[in-house]
C-alpha positions as CSV (number, residue, x, y, z in Angstrom):
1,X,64.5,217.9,204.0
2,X,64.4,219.0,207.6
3,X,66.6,218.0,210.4
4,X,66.4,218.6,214.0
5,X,69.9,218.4,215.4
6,X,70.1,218.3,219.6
7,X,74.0,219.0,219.5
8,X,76.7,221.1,217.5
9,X,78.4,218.0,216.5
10,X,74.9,216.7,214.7
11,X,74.4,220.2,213.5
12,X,78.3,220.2,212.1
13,X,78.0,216.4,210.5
14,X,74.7,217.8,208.6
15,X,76.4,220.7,207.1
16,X,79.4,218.3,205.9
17,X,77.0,216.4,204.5
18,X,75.1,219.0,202.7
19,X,78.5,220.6,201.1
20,X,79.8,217.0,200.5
21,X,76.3,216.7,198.3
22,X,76.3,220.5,197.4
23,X,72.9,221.6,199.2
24,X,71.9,224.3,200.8
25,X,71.4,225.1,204.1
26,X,68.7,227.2,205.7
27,X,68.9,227.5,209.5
28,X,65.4,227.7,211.0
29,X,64.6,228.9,214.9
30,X,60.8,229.3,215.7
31,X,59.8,230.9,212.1
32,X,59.3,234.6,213.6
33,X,61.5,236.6,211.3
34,X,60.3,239.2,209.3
35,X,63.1,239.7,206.6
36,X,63.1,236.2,204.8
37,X,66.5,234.9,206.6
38,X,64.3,231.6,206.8
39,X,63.7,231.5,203.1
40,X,65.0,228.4,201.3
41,X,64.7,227.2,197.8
42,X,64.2,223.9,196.3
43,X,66.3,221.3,197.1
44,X,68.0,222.7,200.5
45,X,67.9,221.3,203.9
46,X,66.7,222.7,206.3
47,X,68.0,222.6,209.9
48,X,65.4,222.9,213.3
49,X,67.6,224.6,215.9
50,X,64.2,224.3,218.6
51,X,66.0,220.5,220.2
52,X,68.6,223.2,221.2
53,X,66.9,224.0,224.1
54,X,69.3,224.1,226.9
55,X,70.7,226.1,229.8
56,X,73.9,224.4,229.6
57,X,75.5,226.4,232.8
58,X,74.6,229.1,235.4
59,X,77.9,231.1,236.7
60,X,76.0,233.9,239.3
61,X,79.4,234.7,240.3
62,X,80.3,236.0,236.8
63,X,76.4,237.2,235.5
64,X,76.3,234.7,232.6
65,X,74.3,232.1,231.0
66,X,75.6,229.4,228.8
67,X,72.6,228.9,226.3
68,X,72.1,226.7,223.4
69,X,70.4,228.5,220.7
70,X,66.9,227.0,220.2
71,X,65.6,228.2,223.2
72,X,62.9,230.0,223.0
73,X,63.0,233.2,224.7
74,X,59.7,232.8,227.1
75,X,61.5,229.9,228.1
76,X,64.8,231.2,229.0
77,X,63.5,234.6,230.9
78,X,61.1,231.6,232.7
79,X,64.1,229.5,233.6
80,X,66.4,232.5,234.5
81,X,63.1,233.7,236.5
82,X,63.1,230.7,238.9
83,X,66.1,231.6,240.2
84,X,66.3,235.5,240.5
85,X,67.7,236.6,236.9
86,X,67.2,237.5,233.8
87,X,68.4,238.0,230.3
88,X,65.7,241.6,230.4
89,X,65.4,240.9,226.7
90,X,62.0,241.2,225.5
91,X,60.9,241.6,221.9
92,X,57.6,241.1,220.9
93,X,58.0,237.5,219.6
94,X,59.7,236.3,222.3
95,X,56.8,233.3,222.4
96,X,57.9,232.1,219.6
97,X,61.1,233.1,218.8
98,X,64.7,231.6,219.7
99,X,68.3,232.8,221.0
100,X,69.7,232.0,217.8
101,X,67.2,234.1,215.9
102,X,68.1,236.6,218.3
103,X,71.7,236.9,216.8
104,X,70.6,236.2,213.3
105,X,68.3,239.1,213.3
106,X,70.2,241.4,215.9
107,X,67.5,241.5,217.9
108,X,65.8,244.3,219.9
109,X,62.5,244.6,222.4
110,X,60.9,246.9,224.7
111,X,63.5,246.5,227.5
112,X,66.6,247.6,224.8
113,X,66.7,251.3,225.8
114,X,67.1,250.0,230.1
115,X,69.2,247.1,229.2
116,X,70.8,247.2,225.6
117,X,69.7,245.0,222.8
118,X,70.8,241.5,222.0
119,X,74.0,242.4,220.8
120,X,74.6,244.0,224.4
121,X,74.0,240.8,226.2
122,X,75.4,238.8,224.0
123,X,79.4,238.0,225.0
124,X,80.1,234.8,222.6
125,X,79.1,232.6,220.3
126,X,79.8,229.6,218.4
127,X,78.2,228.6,214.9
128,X,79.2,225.8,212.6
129,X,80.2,226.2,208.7
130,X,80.9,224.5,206.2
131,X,84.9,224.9,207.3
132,X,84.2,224.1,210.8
133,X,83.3,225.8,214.4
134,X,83.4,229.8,214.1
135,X,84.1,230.6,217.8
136,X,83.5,234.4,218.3
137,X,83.1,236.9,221.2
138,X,84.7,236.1,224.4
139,X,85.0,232.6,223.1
140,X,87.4,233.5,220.0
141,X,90.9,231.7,219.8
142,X,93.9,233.6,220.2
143,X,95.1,235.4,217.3
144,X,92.2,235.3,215.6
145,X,89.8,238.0,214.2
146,X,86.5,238.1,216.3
147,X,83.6,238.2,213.9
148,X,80.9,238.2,216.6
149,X,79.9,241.4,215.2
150,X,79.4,239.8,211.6
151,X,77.6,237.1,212.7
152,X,75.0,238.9,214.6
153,X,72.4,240.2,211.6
154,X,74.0,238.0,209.3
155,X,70.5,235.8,208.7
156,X,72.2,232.4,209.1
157,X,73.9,233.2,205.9
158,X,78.0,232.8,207.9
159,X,76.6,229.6,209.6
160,X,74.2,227.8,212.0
161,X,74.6,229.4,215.7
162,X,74.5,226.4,217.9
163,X,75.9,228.4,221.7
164,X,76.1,231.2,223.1
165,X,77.3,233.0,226.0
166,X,75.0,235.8,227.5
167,X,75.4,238.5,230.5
168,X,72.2,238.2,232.5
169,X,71.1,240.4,235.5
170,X,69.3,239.9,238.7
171,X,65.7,240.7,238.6
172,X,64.2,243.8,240.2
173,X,62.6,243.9,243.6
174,X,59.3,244.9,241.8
175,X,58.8,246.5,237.9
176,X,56.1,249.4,237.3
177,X,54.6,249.2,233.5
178,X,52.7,251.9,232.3
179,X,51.8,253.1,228.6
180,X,50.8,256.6,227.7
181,X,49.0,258.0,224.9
């Protein structure tokens, strides 16, 4: 079974009913992952992040993005683009590969060593659980533990990343790319 969720609140009623019906879930972004993160067995359901698409707010003033997490990254640095910015983050898949995955797989690319890897942009999240929203980074609730740095690499195994908060950066004047051998 597969659905295709376009909020947190859809994504959070499927994974009550899945625990309600004792099913698995496997969170999917674009399918680009290497280490089997997307792998489910028989009988689980599977939930499409890729309806997730959105810039949900621009603050310039403070350098971030609020981003849902099936955006594709092409998309995002094209969005950001239009207006001057960037996220600078650049893996190889980033045609076919979401901001969810990004956190999933703690993602790196070819700008990481100029501009950090995800994990450097990357200021909060939230992902839902079986238990309810896990709120993390920037976004965690007072007096609470923030497992932002659990959930990034974690596969989709703590929960389904639905939001995220990102620092972005204003795009260079001009960029010089060269390769040597």
């Amino acid at each position: 079974v597969v659905a295709s969720p376009r909020s947190p609140e859809e994504v959070a009623k499927v994974i009550a009913w899945a625990a309600k019906e004792g099913v698995s879930v496997v969170p999917y972004g674009a399918g680009s992952g290497v280490c089997g993160g997307a792998h489910g067995r028989a009988g689980s359901i599977v939930i499409d992040t890729k309806r997730m698409n959105r810039i949900r707010e621009l603050n310039l003033s403070n350098r971030t993005a609020w981003i849902e997490a099936g955006i594709l990254g092409q998309h995002l640095e094209d969005q950001l683009g239009s207006v001057g910015w960037m996220t600078a983050h650049s893996p190889s898949s980033i045609a076919c590969s979401t901001t969810g995955g990004y956190i999933a797989a703690r993602s790196a690319g070819q700008f990481s060593s100029r501009y950090g890897v995800f994990d450097d942009m990357l200021l909060a999240a939230n992902a839902e659980t079986p238990i309810g929203t896990l709120q993390t980074g920037l976004w965690t609730p007072p007096g609470e533990e923030d497992l932002l740095p659990i959930l990034c690499g974690s596969e989709g195994g703590l929960g389904v990343v639905t939001d995220m908060l990102l620092r972005i950066t204003q795009q260079p004047q001009q960029r010089w790319f060269r390769g040597y051998a």
